[in-house]
C-alpha positions as CSV (number, residue, x, y, z in Angstrom):
1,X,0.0,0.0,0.0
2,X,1.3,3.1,-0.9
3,X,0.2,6.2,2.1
4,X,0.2,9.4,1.4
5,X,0.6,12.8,3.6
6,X,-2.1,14.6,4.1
7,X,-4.9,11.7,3.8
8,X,-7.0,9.6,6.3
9,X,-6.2,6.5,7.0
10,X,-7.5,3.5,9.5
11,X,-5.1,1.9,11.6
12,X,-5.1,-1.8,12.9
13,X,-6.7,-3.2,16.0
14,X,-3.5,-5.1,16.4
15,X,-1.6,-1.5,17.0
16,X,-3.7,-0.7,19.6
17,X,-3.5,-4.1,21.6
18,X,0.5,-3.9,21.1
19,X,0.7,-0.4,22.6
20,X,-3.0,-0.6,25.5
21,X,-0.8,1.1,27.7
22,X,-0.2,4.2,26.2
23,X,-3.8,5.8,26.9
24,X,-4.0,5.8,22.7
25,X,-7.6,6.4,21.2
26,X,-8.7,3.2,20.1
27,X,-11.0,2.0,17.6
28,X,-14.8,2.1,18.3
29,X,-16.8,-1.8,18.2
30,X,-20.1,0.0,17.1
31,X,-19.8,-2.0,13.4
32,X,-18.0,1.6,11.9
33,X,-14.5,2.5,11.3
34,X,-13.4,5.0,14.2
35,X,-11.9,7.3,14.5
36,X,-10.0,8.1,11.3
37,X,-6.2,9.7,11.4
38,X,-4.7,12.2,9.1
39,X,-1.2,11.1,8.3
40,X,2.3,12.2,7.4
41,X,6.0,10.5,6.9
42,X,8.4,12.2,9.8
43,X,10.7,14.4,8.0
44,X,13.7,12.4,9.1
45,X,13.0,8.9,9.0
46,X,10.5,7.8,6.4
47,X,9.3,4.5,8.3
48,X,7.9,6.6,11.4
49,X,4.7,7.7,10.0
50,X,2.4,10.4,12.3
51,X,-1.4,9.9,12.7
52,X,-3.3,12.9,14.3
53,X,-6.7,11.3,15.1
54,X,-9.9,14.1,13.7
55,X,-13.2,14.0,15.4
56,X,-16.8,15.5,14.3
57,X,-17.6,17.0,17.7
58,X,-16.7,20.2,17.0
59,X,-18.7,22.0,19.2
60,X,-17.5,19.8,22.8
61,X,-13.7,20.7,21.0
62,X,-13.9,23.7,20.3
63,X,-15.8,24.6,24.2
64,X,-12.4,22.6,25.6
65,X,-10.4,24.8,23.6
66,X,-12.5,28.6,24.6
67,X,-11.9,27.4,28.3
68,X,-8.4,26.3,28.1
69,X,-7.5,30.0,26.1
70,X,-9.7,31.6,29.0
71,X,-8.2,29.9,31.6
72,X,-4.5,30.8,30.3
73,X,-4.7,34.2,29.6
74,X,-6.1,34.0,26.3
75,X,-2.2,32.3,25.4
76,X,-2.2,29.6,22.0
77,X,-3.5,26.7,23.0
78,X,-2.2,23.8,20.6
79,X,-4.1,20.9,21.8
80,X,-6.4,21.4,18.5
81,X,-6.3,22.3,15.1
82,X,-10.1,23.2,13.8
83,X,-11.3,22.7,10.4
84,X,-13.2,21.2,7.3
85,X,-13.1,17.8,6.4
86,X,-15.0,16.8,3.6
87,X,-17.0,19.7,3.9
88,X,-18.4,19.4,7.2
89,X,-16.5,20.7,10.6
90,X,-13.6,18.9,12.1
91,X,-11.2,18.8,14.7
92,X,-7.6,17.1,14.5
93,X,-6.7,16.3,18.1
94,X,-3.4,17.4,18.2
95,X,-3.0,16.2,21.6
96,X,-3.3,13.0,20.6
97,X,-0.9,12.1,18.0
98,X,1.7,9.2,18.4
99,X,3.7,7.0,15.3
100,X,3.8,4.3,13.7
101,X,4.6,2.2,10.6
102,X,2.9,0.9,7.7
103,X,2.6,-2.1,9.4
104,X,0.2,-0.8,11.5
105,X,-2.8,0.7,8.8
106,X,-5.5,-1.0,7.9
107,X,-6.5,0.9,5.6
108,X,-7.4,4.3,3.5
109,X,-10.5,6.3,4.2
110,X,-12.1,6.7,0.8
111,X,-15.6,8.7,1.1
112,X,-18.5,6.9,-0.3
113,X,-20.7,9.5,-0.2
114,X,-20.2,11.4,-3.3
């Protein structure tokens, strides 16, 4: 499989039973494919690939993200990155990014609602 920065991709139940300790967001049982990751190769060694996991709940984000500026001083706060994805409003949890290798994805997201 060839990935690609800058796309969505699923990763591996297997990843997530290798590293349980690590307080990762895992991958839902409801039947669907959650969450999905944005990607990208680490600059300096192409193996280690990055995965920033995106969520739809903008709103409960972005309310986090008012109260953690608040609370600072109005300072940057870099826990978040908000968005578009496919049209409709995303947040890439920053906060929880970690690497891994190709071994690791399952899979591309591809949107089947074109």
């Amino acid at each position: 499989m060839v990935i690609e920065d800058g796309k969505f991709y699923f990763i591996k139940d297997e990843f997530f039973d290798v590293f349980k300790d690590y307080s990762l967001m895992e991958n839902k049982d409801s039947g669907s494919k959650r969450p999905c990751y944005f990607c990208f190769r680490d600059r300096k060694d192409k193996e280690i690939i990055w995965f920033v996991p995106i969520s739809t709940k903008y709103d409960k984000y972005k309310k986090i993200y008012d109260n953690k500026k608040f609370k600072s001083g109005n300072r940057p706060v870099y826990n978040f990155v908000f968005g578009n994805v496919l049209g409709k409003k995303a947040v890439f949890l920053i906060q929880n990014i970690f690497p891994t290798t190709e071994k690791y994805i399952e899979e591309k997201y591809t949107n089947l609602k074109k």
